[in-house]
C-alpha positions as CSV (number, residue, x, y, z in Angstrom):
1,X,-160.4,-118.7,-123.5
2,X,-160.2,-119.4,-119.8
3,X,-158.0,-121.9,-118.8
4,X,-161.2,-123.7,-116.8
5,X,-163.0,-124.1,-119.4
6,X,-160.3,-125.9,-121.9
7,X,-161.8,-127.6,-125.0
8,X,-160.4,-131.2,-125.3
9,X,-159.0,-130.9,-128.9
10,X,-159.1,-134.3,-130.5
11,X,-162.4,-135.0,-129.3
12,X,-163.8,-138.5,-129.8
13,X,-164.0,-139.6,-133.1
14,X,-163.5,-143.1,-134.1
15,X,-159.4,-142.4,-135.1
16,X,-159.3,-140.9,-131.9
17,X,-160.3,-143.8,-130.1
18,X,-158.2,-146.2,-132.4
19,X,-155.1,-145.1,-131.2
20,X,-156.4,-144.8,-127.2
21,X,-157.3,-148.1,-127.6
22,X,-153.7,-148.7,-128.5
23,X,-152.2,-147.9,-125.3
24,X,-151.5,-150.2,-122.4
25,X,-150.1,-150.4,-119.6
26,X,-146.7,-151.7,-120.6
27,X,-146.5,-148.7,-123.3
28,X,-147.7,-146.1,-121.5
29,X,-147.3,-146.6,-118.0
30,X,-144.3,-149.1,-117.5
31,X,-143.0,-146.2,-115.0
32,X,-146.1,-146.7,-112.7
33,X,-145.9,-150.3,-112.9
34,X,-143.0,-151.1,-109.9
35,X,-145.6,-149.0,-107.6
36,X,-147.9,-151.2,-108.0
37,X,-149.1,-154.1,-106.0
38,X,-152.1,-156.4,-105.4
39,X,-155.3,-154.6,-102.7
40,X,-154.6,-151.3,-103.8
41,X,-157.1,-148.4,-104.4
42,X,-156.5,-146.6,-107.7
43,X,-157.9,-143.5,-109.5
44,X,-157.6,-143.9,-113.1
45,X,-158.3,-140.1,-114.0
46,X,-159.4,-139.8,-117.9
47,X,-159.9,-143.1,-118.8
48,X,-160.6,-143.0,-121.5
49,X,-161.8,-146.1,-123.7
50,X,-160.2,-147.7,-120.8
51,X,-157.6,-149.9,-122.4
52,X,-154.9,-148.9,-119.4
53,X,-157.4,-149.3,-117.2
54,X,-158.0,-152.8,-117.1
55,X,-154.5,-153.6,-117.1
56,X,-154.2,-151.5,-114.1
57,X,-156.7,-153.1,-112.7
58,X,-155.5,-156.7,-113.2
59,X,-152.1,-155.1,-111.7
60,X,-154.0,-154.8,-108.5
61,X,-157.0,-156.8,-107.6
62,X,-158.2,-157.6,-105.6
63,X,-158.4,-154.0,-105.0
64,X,-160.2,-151.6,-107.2
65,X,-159.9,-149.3,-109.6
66,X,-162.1,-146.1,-110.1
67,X,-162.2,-144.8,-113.8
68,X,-163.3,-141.8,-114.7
69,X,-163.5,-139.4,-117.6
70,X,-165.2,-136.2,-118.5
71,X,-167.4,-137.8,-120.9
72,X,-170.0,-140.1,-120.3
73,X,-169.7,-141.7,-123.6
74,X,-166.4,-142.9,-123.6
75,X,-166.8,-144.3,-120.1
76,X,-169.1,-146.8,-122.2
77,X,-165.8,-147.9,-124.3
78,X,-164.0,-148.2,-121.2
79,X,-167.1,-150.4,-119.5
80,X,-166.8,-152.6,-122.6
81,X,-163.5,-153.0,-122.4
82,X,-163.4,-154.1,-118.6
83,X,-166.4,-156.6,-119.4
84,X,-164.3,-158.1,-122.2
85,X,-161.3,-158.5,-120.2
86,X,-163.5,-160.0,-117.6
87,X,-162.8,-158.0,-114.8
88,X,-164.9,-157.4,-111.6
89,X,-163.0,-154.7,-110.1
90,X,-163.2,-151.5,-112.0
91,X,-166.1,-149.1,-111.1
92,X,-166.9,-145.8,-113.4
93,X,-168.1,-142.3,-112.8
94,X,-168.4,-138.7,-114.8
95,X,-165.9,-136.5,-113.2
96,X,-164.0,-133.3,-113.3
97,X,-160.6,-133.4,-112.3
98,X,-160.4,-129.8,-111.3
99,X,-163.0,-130.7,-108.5
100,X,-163.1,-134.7,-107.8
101,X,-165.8,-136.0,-106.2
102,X,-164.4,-138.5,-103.3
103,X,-163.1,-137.6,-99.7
104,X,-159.6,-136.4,-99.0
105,X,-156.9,-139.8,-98.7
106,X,-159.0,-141.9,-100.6
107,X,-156.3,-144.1,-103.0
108,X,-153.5,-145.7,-102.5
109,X,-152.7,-144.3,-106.2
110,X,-154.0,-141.6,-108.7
111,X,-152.9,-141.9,-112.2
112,X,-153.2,-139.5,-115.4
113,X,-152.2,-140.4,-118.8
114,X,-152.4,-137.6,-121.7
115,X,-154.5,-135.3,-119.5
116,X,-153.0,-132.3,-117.9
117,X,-152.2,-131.4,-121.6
118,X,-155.7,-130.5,-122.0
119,X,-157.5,-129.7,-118.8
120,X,-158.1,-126.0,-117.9
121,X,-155.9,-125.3,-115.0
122,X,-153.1,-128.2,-114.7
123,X,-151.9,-126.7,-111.2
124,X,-155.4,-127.3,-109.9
125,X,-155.8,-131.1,-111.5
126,X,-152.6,-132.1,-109.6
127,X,-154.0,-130.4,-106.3
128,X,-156.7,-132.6,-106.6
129,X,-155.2,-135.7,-107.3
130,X,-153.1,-134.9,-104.3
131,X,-156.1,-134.6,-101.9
132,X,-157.6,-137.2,-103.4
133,X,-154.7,-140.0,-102.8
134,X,-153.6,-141.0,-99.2
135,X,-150.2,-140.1,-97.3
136,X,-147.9,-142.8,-98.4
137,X,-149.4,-142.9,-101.9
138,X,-148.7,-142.2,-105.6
139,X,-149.8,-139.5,-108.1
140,X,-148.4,-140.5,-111.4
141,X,-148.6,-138.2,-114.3
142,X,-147.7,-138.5,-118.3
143,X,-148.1,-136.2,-121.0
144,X,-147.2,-136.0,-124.4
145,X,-144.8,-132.8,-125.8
146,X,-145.9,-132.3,-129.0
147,X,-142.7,-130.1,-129.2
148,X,-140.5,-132.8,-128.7
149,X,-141.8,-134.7,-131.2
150,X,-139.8,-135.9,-134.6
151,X,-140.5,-137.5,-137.8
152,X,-138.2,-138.4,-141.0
153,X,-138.7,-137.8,-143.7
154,X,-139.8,-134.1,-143.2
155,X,-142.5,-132.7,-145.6
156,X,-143.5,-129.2,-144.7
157,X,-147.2,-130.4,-144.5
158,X,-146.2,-131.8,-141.2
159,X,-144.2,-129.2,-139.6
160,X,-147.4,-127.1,-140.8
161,X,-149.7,-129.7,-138.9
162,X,-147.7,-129.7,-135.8
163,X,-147.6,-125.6,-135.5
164,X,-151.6,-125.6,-136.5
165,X,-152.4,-128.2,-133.7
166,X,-150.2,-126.9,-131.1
167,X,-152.0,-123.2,-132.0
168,X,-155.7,-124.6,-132.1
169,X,-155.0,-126.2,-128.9
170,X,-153.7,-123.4,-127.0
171,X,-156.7,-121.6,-128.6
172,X,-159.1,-124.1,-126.8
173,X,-157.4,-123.4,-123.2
174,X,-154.8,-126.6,-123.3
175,X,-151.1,-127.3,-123.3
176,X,-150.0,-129.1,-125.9
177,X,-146.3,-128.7,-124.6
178,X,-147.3,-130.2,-121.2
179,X,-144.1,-132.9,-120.9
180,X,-141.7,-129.9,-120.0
181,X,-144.0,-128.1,-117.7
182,X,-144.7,-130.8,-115.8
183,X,-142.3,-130.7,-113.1
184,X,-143.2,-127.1,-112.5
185,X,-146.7,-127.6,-112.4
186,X,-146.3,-130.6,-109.5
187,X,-143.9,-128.0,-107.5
188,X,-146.7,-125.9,-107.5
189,X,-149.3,-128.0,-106.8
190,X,-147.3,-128.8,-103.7
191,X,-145.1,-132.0,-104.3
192,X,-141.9,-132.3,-102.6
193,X,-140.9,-135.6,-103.5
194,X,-141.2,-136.3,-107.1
195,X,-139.4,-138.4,-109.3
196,X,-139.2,-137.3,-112.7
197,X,-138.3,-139.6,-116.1
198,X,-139.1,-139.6,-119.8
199,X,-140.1,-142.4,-122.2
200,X,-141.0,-142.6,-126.2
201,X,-143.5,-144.0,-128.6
202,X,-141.6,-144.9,-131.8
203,X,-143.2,-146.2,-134.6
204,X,-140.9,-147.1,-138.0
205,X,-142.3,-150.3,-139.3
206,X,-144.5,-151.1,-141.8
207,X,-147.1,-151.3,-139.8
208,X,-146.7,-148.6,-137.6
209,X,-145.8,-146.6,-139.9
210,X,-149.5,-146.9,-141.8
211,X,-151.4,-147.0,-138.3
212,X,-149.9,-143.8,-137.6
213,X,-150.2,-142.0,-141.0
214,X,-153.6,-143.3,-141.3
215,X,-155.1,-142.5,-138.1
216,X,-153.4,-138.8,-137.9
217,X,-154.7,-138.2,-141.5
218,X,-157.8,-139.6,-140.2
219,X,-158.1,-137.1,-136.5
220,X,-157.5,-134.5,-139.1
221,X,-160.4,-134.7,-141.1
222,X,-162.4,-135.5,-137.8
223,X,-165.3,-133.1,-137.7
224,X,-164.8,-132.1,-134.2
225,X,-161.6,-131.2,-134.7
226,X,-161.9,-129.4,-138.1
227,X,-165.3,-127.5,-136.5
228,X,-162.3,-126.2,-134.1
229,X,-160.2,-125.4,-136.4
230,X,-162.9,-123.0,-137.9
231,X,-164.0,-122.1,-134.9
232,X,-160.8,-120.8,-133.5
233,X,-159.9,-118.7,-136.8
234,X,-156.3,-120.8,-136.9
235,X,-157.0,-122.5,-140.3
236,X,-159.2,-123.8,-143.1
237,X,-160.8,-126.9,-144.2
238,X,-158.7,-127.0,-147.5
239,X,-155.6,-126.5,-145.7
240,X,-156.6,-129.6,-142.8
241,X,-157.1,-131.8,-146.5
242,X,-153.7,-131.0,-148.0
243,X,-152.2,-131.8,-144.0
244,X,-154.1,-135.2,-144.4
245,X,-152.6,-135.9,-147.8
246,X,-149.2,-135.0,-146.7
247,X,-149.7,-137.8,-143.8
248,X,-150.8,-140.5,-146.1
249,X,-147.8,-139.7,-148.5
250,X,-145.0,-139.9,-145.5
251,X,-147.1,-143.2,-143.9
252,X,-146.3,-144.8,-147.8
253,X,-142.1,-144.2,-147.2
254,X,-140.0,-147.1,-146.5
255,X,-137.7,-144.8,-144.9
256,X,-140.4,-143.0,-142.5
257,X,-140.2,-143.1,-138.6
258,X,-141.9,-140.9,-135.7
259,X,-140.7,-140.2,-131.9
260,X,-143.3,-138.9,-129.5
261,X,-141.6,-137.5,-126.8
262,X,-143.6,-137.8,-123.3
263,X,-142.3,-137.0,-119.6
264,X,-143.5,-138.9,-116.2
265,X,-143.9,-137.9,-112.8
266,X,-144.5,-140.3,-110.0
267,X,-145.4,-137.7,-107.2
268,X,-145.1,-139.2,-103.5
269,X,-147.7,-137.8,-101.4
């Protein structure tokens, strides 16, 4: 498949969504944060349900934020979620980060959580975000790398899911080993002064422990993501069932934990 036309994997189902709407800005951009100050002008690229979002855009009003996502539907979550939070500064639009639609310098700062893992042509998305953000200003990146990732206890189910998902994802044109290529993909893009840094998401208790299982066993069984499964030849229905099992039976262990392993760039322009 070519690399512009990448499939996002997960697509949108409802477990999807659960965990995006999860994230904040404390847990998944607390390396952004220090950059950030009140009357700036920042692109949220992939929004999202837009949970980040608003606290980005709280972060600093009175200046605005500019969400966008590649799909018009979820950019109805991510209105919701900006009404609910009562904010008056976000403003949304359909968008392709391989070709954004504003003039050259336009933000102060251009942030991108968990995309360049799935987009087409990563190199290009940065270049973008660079022309996009003003001299003086910030591209911030983060991505997942589903490599890095680890989990106790260790049933093979899930060694099996990780290898099928990294697969099917390649398969749809995406990177599902992003983290550690993201460095090289800013140097190519044309960055010079980057500052690089890792972080985790580490879920052990109770809690956590079920809201992970559950909503992994969940994206699993997710039609779009099983369709793609199909579609892409790398496995079967039965075998994504016995994967969603295996989930639900680690999420039960007192002894369970998971690290997901994510690297940061904040990119000077």
């Amino acid at each position: 498949m070519a690399r512009e036309t990448a499939v996002y994997t997960h697509g949108h189902h409802e477990s999807v969504l659960r965990s995006h709407r999860w994230r904040t800005a404390e847990n998944s951009a607390a390396y952004l944060v220090p950059e950030l100050a009140a009357g700036q002008e920042l692109l949220d690229v992939g929004c999202g349900p837009g949970t980040i979002t608003a606290d980005l855009a709280a972060l600093v009003a009175p200046g605005t934020v500019t969400a966008v996502d590649a799909s018009a539907d979820v950019l109805a979550a991510a209105r919701a979620t900006a009404a609910d939070a009562g904010l008056e500064n976000v403003r949304f639009a359909v968008a392709d980060v391989h070709g954004l639609d504003f003039a050259d310098d336009s933000f102060d700062v251009v942030h991108a959580h968990q995309v360049l893992q799935h987009v087409g042509d990563p190199v290009q998305a940065l270049r973008e975000m660079r022309r996009v953000c003003r001299p003086g200003g910030i591209v911030a990146v983060r991505d997942a790398d589903y490599g890095g990732f680890s989990w106790y206890p260790q049933p093979p189910a899930l060694d099996e899911w990780l290898d099928l998902y990294r697969r099917v994802a390649r398969a749809n044109g995406g990177e599902p080993d992003a983290g550690r290529r993201l460095l090289s993909w800013a140097r190519e893009a044309g960055f010079a002064e980057v500052t690089p840094s890792a972080s985790t998401w580490f879920y052990a208790s109770a809690g956590e422990r079920a809201w992970w299982s559950g909503l992994w066993a969940d994206r699993t069984l997710a039609p779009a993501y099983a369709d793609r499964v199909e579609a892409t030849g790398e496995g079967t229905r039965e075998q994504l069932a016995r994967i969603a099992d295996a989930w639900r039976a680690w999420g039960e262990s007192p002894d369970a934990c998971f690290v997901c392993t994510h690297v940061e760039l904040r990119c000077r322009v």
